[in-house]
C-alpha positions as CSV (number, residue, x, y, z in Angstrom):
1,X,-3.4,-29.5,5.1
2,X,-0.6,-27.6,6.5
3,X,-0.6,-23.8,4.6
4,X,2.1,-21.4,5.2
5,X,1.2,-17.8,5.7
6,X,2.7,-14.5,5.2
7,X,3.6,-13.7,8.6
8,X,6.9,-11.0,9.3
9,X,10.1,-12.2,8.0
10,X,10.1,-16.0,8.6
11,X,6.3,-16.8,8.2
12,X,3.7,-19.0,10.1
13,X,2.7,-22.6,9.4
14,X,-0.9,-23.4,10.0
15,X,-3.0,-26.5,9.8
16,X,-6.3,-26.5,7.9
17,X,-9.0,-29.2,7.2
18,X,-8.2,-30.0,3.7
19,X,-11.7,-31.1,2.6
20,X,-12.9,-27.8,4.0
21,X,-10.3,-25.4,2.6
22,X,-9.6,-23.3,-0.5
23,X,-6.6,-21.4,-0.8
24,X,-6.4,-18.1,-3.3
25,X,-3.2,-16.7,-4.5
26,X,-1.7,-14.3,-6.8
27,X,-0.6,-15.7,-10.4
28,X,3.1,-16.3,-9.8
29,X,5.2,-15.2,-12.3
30,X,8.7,-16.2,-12.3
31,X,11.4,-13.3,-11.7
32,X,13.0,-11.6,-14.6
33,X,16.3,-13.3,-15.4
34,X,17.9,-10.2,-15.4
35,X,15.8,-7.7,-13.4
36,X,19.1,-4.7,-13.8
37,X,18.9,-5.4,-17.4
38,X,15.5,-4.9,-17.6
39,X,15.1,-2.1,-15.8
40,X,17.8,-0.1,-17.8
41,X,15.7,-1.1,-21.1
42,X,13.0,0.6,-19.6
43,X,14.7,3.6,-19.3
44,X,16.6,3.7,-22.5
45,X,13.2,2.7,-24.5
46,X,9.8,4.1,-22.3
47,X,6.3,4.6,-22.8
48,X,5.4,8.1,-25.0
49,X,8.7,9.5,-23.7
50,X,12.6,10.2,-24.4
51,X,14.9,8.5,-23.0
52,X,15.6,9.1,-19.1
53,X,19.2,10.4,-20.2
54,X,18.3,12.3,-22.7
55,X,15.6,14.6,-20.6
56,X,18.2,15.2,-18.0
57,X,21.6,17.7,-18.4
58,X,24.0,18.0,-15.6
59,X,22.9,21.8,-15.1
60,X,19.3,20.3,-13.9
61,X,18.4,19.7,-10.6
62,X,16.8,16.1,-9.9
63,X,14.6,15.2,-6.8
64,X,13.5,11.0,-7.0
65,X,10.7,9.8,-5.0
66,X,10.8,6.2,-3.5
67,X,8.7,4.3,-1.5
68,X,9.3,4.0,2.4
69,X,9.9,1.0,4.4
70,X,5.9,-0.3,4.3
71,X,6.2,-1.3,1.0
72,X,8.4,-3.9,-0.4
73,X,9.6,-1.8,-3.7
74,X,12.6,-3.6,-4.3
75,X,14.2,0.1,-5.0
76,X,18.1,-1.7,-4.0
77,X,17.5,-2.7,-7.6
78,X,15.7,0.0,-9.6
79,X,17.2,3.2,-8.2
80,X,21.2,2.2,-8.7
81,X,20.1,1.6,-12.3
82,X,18.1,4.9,-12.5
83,X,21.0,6.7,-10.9
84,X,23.5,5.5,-13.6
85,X,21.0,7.1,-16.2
86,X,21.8,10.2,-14.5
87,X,25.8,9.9,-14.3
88,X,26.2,13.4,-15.8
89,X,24.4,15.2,-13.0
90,X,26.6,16.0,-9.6
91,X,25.3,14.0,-6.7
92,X,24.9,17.5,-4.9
93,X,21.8,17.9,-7.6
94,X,20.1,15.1,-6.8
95,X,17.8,14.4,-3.7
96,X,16.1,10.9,-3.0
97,X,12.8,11.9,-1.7
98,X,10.9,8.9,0.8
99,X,7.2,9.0,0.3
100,X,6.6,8.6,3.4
101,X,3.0,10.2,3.2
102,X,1.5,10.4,6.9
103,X,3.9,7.5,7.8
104,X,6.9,7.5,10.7
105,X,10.3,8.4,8.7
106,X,12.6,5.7,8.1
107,X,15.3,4.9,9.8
108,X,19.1,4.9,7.8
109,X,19.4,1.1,8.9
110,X,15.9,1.1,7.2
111,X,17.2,3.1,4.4
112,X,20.1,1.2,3.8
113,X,17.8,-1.8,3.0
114,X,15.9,-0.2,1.1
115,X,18.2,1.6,-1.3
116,X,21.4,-0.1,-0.8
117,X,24.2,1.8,1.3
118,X,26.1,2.8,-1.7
119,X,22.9,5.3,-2.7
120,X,22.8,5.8,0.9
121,X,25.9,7.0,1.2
122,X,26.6,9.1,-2.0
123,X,22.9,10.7,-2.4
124,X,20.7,13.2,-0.4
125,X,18.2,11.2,0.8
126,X,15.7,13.1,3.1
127,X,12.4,11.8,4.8
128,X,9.4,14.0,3.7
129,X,7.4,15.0,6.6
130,X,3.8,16.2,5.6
131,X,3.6,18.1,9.4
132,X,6.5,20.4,8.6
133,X,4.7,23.8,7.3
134,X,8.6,24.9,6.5
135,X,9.3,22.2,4.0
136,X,6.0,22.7,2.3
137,X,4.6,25.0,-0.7
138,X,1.2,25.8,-1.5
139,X,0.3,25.1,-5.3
140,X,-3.7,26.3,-5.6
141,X,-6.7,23.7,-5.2
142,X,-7.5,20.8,-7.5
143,X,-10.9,21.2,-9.8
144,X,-12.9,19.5,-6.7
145,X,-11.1,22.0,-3.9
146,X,-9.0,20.0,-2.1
147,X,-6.2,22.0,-1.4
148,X,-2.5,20.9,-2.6
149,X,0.6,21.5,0.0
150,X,3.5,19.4,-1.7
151,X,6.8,18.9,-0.7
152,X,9.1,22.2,-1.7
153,X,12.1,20.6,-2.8
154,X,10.1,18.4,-4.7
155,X,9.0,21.2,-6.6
156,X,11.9,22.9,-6.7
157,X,13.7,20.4,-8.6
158,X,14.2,21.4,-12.5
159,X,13.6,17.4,-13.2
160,X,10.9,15.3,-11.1
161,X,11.1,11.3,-11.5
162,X,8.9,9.0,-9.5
163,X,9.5,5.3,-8.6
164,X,7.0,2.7,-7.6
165,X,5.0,-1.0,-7.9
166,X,1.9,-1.0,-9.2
167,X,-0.5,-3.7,-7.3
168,X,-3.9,-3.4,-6.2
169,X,-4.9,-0.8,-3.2
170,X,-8.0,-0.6,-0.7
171,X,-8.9,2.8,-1.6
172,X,-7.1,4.5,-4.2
173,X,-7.3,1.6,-6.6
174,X,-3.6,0.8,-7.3
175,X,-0.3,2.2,-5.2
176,X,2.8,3.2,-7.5
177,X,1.9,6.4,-10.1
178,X,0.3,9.4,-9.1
179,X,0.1,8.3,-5.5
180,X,4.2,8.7,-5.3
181,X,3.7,12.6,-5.3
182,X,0.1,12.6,-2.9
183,X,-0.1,11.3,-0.7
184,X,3.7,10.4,-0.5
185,X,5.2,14.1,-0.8
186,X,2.0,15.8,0.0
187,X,1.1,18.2,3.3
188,X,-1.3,16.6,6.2
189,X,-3.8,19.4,5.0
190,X,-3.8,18.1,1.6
191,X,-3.8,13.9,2.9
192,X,-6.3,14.8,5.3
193,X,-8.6,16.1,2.4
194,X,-7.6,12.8,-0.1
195,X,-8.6,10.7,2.6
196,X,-11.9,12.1,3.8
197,X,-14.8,10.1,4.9
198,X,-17.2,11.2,1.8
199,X,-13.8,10.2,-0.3
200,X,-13.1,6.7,1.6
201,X,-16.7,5.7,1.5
202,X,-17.2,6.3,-2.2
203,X,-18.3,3.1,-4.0
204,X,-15.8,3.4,-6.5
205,X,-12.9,4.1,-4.0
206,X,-11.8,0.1,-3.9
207,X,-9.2,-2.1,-4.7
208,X,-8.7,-2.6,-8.5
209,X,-10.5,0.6,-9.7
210,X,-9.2,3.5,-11.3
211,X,-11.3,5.1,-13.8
212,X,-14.2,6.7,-11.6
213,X,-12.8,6.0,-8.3
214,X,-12.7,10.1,-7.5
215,X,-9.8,9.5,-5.3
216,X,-7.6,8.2,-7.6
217,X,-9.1,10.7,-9.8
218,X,-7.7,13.4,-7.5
219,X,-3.9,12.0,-7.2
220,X,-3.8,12.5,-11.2
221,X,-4.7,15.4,-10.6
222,X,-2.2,16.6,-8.2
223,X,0.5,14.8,-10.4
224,X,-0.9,16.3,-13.4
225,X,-0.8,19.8,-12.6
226,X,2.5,20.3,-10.8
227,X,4.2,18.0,-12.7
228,X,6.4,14.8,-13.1
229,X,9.0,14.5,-15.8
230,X,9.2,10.6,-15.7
231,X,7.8,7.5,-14.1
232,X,8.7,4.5,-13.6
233,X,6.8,1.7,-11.7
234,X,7.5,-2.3,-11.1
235,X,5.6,-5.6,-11.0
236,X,6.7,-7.9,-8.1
237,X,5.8,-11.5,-7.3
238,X,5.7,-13.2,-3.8
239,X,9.8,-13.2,-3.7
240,X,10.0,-9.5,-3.8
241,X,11.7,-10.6,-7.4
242,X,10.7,-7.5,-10.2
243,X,8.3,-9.3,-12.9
244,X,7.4,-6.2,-15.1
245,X,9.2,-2.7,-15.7
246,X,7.4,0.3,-16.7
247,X,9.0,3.3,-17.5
248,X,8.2,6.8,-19.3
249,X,5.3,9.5,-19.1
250,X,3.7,8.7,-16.1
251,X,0.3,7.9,-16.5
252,X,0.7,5.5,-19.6
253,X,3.6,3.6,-17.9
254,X,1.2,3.5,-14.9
255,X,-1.9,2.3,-16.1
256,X,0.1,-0.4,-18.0
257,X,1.8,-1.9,-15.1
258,X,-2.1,-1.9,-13.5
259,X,-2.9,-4.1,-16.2
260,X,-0.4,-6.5,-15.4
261,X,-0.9,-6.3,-12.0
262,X,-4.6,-6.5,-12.2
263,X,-4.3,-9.9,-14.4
264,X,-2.1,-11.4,-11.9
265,X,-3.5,-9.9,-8.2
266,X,-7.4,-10.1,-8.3
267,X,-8.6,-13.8,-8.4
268,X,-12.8,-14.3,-9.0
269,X,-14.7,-16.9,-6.2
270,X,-18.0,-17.8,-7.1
271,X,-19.5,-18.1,-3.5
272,X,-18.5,-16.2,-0.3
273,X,-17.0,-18.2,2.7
274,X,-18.0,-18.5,6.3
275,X,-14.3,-17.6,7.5
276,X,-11.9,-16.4,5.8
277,X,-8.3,-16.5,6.7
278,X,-6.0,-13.6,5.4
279,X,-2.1,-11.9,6.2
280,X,-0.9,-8.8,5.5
281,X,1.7,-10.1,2.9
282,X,4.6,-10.6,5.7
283,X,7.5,-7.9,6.5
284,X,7.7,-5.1,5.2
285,X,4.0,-4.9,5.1
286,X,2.8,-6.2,8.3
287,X,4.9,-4.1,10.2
288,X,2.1,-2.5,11.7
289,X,-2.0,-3.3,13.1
290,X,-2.4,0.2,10.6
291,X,-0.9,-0.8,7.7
292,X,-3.0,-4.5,8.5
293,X,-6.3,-3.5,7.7
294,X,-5.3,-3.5,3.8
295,X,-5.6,-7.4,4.9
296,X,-8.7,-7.3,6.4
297,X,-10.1,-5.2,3.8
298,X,-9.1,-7.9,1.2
299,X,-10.9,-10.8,3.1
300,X,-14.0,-8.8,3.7
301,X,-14.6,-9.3,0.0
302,X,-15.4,-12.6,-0.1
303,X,-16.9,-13.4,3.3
304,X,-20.0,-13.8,3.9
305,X,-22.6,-11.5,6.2
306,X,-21.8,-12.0,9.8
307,X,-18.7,-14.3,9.0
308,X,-15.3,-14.2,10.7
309,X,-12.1,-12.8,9.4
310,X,-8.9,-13.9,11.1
311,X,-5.9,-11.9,10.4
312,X,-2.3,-12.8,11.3
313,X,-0.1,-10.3,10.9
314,X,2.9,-9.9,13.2
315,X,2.9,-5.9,14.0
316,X,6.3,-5.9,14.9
317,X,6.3,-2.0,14.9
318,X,3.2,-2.0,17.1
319,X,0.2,0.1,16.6
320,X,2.4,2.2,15.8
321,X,2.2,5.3,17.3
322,X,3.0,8.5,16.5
323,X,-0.3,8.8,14.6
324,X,-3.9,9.1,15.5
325,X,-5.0,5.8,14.5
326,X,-4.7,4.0,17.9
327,X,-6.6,6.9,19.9
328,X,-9.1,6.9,17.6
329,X,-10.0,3.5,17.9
330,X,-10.4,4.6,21.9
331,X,-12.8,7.3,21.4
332,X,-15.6,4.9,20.1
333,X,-17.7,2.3,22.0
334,X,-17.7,-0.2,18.9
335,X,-16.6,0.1,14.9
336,X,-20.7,1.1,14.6
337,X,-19.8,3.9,16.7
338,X,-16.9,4.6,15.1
339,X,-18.4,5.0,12.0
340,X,-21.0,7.7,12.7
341,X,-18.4,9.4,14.6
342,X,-16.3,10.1,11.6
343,X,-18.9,10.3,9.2
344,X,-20.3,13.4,11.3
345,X,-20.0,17.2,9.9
346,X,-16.6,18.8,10.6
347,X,-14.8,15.6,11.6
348,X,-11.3,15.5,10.5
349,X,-8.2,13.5,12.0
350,X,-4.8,11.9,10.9
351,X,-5.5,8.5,10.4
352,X,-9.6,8.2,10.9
353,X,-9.2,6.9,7.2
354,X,-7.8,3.5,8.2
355,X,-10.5,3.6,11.4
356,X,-13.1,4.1,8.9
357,X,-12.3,0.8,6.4
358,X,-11.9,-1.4,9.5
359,X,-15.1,-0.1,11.2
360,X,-16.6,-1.2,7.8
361,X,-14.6,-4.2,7.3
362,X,-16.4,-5.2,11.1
363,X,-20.1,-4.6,10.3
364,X,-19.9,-6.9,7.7
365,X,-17.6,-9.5,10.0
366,X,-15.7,-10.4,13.0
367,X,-12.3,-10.2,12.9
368,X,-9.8,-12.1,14.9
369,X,-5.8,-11.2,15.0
370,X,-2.4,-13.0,15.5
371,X,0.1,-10.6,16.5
372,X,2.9,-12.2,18.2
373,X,3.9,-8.3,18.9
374,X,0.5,-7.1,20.5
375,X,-0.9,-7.9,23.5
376,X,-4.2,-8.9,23.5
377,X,-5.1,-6.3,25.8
378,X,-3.7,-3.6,22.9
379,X,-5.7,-6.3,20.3
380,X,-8.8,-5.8,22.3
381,X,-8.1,-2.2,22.3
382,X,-8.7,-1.7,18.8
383,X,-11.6,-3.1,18.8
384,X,-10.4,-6.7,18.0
385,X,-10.3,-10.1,19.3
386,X,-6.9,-11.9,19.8
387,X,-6.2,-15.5,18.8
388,X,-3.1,-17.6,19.4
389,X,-3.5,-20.8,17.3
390,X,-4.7,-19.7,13.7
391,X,-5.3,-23.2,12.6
392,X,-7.6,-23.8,15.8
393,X,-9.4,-21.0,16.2
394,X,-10.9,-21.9,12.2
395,X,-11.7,-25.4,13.2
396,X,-13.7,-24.1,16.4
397,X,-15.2,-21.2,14.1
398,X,-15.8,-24.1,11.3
399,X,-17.7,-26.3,13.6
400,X,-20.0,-23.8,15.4
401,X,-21.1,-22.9,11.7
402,X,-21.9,-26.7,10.6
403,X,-21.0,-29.4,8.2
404,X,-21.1,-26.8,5.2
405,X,-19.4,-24.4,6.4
406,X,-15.9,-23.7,4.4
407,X,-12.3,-21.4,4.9
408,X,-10.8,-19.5,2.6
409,X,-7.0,-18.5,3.0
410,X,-5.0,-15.6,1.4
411,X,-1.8,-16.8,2.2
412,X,-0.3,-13.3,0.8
413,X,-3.3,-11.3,2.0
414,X,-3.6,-8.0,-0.3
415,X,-0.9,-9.4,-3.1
416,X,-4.4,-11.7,-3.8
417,X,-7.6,-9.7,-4.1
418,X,-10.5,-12.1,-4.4
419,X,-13.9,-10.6,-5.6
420,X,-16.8,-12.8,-6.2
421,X,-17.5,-13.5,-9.8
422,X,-21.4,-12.9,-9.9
423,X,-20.7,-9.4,-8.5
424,X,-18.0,-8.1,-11.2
């Protein structure tokens, strides 16, 4: 059987044994006929809220946060409609803010795509940078001391609106919400707390969890205490298309577009498989082998002790670099060695997060990557093995495991999160 994967912009075409084969994908739901339409109805009637219009007056300052290019918010649609809620406030009031978290900033051809060259063009739109102390301001310590840098003009904004999609995340349970203001306007200080290795490692701290998962727990927090005027956050299907709009107080639009997205994303097996087969849900999200362990992290769910995980995920962007990730990965002998490293007293790095889910993604499993933008030198580097032929590295992995042995594809990696039914 011939399955196509998510693989950068065009995808990949692989052949699979069919009798050998299962393949798991999200629920699609068709597009909303009129996505602008809906979008504005979510605005003009939200959750526990006035009306976006109404909470704004052209004297108030507004700062918006969107998404940066490693997500695929489909913000060309939402934001032009936000901004037309807004048509009373001079453009000099209003600053686009791009969550970019710990992330590279993103370039205006990259912010052109995102948020259509007309916003480009008559907004401030400004890349946060969580390394620049001057563009910061401190406000105290959450309950569990994890100190809060966010971004200043954030803050100094009279009116604070945050835009995302709500689907399932690796660690902080779902992206969209709370996670708009930390990690995506917070300081490195403050990220590199969110993100520790006692924080990472948490149980609870998994894709699909909110309540109890004490990171998550945290980012309302953050949100919470310096505030957010309004929220709004999407549903998306495989095309990108908007399915749902949520919009109002942020933490009841939020947890309802996690509903949705729960219902539709995260897909019960009743067994584990000896190899299973994931992506990293195409361009924009496998722009990086960073970003690509969200992919691994889903497969490691349902495969079984000492199985094999083969990624493909083109890594167009490379590593990337800057960021710590890729000279973490050097300092350590093996992902075992990796682990104890970062889980020693005092260790703290940009990035040792991401080094910390794929060291535990690969004591459970090996994983193999297809990166037609790495070398397998830089593969092998990172503590992976390279693979050319997807379809016949699975048939050489299926046969050296024996006649029972079975694949399981996530043709849209993380947009799917398989859990095994027996296990909750």
């Amino acid at each position: 059987m011939k399955v196509k994967l998510a693989y950068g912009k065009s995808g990949l075409i692989v052949d699979l044994p069919a009798d050998r084969t299962t393949v798991i994908e999200p629920v699609y739901v068709e597009g909303l006929p009129d996505q602008k339409q809906a979008v504005v109805s979510a605005l003009e009637a939200p959750i526990d809220s006035a009306p976006l219009a109404a909470l704004v007056g052209k004297e108030k300052t507004v700062a918006v946060a969107v998404c940066d290019v490693t997500r695929p918010m489909p913000s060309h649609v939402v934001l032009p409609e936000l901004l037309r809620q807004l048509k009373d406030v001079p453009s000099e009031k209003i600053t686009i803010l791009v969550a970019t978290g710990t992330h590279r900033p993103s370039s205006q051809t990259e912010l052109a795509e995102m948020l259509g060259p007309g916003v480009l063009n008559e907004f401030r739109v400004v890349n946060h940078d969580a390394s620049d102390a001057s563009g910061l301001e401190w406000c105290g310590k959450t309950s569990t001391g994890t100190p809060v840098w966010l971004n200043r003009r954030w803050l100094d904004a009279d009116v604070r609106i945050t835009t995302g999609f709500a689907e399932p995340h690796f660690f902080a349970g779902f992206s969209g919400g709370p996670k708009l203001v930390a990690p995506g306007l917070a300081g490195l200080e403050t990220i590199l707390s969110l993100h520790s290795a006692q924080l990472i490692g948490h149980p609870k701290s998994t894709w699909g969890i909110i309540d109890e998962n004490p990171l998550h727990t945290a980012l309302r927090e953050i949100a919470s205490s310096t505030g957010v005027t309004f929220g709004i956050d999407v549903t998306i299907n495989r095309d990108r298309q908007i399915t749902g709009v949520f919009a109002g107080e942020l933490f009841k639009e939020h947890e309802q577009a996690c509903t949705v997205a729960r219902k539709n994303a995260m897909q019960p097996v009743s067994s584990p498989f000896d190899v299973v087969v994931t992506t990293n849900s195409g361009y924009p999200l496998d722009l990086n082998l960073y970003q690509s362990v969200k992919g691994m992290s889903a497969a490691a769910r349902i495969v079984v002790e000492n199985g094999v995980i083969v990624c493909a995920s083109e890594c167009s962007d490379g590593i990337p670099r800057p960021g710590e990730y890729a000279e973490i990965l050097a300092s350590g002998t093996s992902p075992k060695a990796l682990l104890e490293m970062i889980d020693e007293p005092g260790y703290c790095r940009q990035d040792q997060w991401q080094v910390q889910v794929q060291a535990m993604v690969q004591l459970k499993a090996r994983v193999l990557l297809k990166s037609s933008s790495l070398t397998a030198e830089e593969v092998r580097a990172a503590h992976l093995e390279p693979v050319e032929d997807v379809g016949q590295t699975v048939k050489d992995e299926l046969a050296a495991r024996g006649s029972e042995s079975r694949v399981c594809v996530l043709p849209e990696g993380p947009q799917t999160i398989p859990y095994l039914s027996n296990a909750g």
